[in-house]
C-alpha positions as CSV (number, residue, x, y, z in Angstrom):
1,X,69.8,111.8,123.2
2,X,70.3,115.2,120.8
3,X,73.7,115.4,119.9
4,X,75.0,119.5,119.6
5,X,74.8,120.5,115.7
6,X,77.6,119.6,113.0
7,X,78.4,116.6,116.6
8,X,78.2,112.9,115.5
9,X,78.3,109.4,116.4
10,X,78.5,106.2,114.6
11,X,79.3,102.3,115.8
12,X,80.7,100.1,113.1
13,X,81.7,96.1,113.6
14,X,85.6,94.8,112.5
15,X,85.2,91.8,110.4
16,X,87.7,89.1,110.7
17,X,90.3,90.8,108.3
18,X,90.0,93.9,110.7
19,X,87.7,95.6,108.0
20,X,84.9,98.6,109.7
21,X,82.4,100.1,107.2
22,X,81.9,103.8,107.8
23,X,78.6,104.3,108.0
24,X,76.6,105.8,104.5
25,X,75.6,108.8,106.7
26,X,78.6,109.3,107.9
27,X,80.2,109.1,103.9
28,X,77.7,111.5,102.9
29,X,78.4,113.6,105.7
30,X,81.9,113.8,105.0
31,X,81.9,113.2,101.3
32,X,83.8,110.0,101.1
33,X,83.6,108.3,97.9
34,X,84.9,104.7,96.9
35,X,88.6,104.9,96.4
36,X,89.0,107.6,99.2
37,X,91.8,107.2,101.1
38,X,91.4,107.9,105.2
39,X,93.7,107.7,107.7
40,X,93.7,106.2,110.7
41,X,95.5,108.7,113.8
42,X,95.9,107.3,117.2
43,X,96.2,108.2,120.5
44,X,96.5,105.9,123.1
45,X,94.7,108.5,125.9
46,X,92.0,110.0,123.2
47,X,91.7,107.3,120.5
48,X,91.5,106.7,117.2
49,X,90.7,109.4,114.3
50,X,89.4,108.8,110.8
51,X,90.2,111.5,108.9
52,X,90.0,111.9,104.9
53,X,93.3,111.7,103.2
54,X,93.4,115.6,102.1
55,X,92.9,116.6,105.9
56,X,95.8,115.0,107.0
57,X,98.1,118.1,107.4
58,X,95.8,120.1,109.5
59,X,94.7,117.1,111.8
60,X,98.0,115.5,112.3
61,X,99.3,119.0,113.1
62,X,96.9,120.1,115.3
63,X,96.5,116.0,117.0
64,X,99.9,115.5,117.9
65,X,100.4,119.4,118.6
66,X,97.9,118.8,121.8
67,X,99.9,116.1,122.7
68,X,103.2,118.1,122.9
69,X,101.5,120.9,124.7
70,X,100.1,118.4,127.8
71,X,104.0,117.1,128.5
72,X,105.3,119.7,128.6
């Protein structure tokens, strides 16, 4: 399956202290280096989001933004 350009997808396991590695493609993608902090947005309809720490602004903004906009 071809995924659309700059489009990814990834599977990582929980260990049993609710641990995921992101994948090394995925860090490299993304630039994530040891020490990063990522956040961790959820949604109970659309999921979770694992955003770097500096994009939080934007992403929580434009996340729960959506949100609003359907309930209303």
């Amino acid at each position: 399956m071809n995924a659309p350009d700059g489009k990814y997808a990834w599977t990582a396991t929980v260990g049993e202290k609710g641990q995921i590695v992101i994948p090394k493609q995925a860090r490299d993608i993304f630039g994530i280096k040891p020490g990063d902090t990522v956040l961790l947005l959820g949604d109970i309809e659309r999921g979770l989001a694992i955003p770097r720490g500096n994009a939080f602004a934007g992403l929580f903004n434009s996340t729960f933004q959506e949100s609003e906009d359907k309930e209303k």
